[in-house]
C-alpha positions as CSV (number, residue, x, y, z in Angstrom):
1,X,-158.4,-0.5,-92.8
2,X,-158.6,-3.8,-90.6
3,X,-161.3,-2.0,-88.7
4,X,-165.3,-1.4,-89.1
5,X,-166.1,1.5,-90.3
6,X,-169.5,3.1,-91.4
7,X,-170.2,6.2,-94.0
8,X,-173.6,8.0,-92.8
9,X,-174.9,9.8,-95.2
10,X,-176.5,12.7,-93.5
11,X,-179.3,14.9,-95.2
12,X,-178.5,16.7,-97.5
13,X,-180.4,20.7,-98.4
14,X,-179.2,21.2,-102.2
15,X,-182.1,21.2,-104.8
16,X,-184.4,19.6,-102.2
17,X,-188.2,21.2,-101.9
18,X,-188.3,21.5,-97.7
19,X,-190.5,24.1,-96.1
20,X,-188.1,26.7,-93.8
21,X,-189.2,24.7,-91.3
22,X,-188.2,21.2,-92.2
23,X,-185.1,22.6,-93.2
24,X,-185.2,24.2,-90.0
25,X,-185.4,20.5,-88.3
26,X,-183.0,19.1,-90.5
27,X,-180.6,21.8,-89.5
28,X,-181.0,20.7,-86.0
29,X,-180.6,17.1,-86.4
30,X,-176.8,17.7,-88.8
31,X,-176.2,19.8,-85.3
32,X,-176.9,17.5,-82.9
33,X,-175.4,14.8,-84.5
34,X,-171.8,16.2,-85.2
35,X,-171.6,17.5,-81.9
36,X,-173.0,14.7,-80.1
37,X,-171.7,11.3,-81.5
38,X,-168.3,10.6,-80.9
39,X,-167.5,7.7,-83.0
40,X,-167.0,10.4,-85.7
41,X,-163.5,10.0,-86.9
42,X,-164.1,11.7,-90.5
43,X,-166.4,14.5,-91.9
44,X,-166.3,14.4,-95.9
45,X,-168.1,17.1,-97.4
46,X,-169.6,17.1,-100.6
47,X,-169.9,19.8,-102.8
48,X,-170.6,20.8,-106.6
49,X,-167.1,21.4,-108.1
50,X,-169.1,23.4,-110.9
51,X,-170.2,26.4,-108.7
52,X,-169.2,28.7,-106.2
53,X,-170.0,27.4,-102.7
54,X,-174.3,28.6,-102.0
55,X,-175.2,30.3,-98.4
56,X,-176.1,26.6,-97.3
57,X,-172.7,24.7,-98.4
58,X,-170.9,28.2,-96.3
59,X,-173.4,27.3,-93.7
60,X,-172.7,23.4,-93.4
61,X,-168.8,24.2,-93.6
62,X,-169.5,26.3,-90.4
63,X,-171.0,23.5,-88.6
64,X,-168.1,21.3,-89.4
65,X,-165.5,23.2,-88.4
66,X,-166.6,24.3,-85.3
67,X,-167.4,20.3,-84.7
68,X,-163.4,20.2,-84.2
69,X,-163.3,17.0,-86.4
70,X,-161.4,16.6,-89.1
71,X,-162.9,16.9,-92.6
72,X,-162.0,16.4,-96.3
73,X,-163.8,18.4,-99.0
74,X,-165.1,16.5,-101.6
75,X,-165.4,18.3,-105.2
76,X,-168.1,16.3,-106.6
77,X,-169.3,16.0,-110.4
78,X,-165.6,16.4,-111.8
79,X,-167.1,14.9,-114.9
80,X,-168.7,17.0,-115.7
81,X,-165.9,19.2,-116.4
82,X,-163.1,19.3,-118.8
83,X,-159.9,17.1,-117.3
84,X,-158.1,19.6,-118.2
85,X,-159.6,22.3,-115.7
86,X,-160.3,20.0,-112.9
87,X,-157.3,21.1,-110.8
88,X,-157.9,25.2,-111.1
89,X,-161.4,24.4,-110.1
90,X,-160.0,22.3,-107.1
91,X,-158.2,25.2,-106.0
92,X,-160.7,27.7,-106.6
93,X,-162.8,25.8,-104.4
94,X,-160.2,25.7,-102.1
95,X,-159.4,29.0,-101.9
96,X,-163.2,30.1,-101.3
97,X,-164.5,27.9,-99.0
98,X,-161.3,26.9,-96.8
99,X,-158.8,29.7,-97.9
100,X,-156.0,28.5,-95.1
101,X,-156.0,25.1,-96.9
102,X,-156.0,23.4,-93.7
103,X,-158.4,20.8,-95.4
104,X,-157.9,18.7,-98.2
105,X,-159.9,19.0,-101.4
106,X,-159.9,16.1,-103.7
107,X,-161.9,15.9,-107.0
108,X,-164.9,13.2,-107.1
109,X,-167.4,11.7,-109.9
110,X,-170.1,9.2,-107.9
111,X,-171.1,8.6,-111.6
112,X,-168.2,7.9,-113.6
113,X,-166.4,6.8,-110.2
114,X,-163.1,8.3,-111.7
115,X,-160.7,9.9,-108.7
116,X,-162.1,7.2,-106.5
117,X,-158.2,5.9,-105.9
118,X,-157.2,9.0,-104.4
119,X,-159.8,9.7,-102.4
120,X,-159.8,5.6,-101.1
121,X,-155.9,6.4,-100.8
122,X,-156.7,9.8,-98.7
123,X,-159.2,7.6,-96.3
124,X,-156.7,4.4,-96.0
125,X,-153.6,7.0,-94.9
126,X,-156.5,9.0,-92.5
127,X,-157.3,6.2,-90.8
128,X,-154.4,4.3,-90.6
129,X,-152.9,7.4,-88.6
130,X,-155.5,7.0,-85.9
């Protein structure tokens, strides 16, 4: 990647304590700003690798599809599971949330930073095909 790039990290709904309305705003700005800026090259969406995929993580998969720009699921806290089950858990979050498997899944720890190589590798190969 001989070029600048920059990760936004945009807000996030999880566990936070929002009223319906500030969730309501915060809604409005993740809209507005995947549909309006057009330096976006990559959406990488973070999710719990633990759990089903909640209302809001459906919701938030929504927007970035119909945003038209390309995306890679991000299957967070995968220590925090066995090593052993971290594939079956990949898929199974595959197959619920993007069930055509038109968008990678890759498995992610931010804490013990282990599967950081393939995801690096996954954004090197992305961007050097633009």
């Amino acid at each position: 990647m001989d070029d600048i790039f920059y990760f936004v990290d945009l807000p996030g709904y999880g566990y936070s304590k929002m009223s319906k309305k500030e969730q309501e705003q915060v809604g409005k700005f993740i809209e507005h700003y995947l549909f309006n800026r057009k330096e976006i090259s990559l959406i990488i969406f973070l999710v719990d690798i633990r759990h089903s995929p909640t209302s809001n993580d459906r919701l938030m998969y929504n927007y970035i599809i119909s945003s038209g720009i390309p995306c890679l699921i991000l299957a967070n806290k995968a220590d925090k599971i066995a090593i052993t089950k971290v594939d079956n858990y990949v898929k199974s979050l595959q197959k619920d949330l993007n069930p055509i498997g038109d968008i990678p899944t890759l498995p992610f720890s931010s804490e013990r930073k282990i599967y950081k190589d393939d995801v690096w590798n996954f954004i090197d190969d992305f961007f050097q095909q633009l």
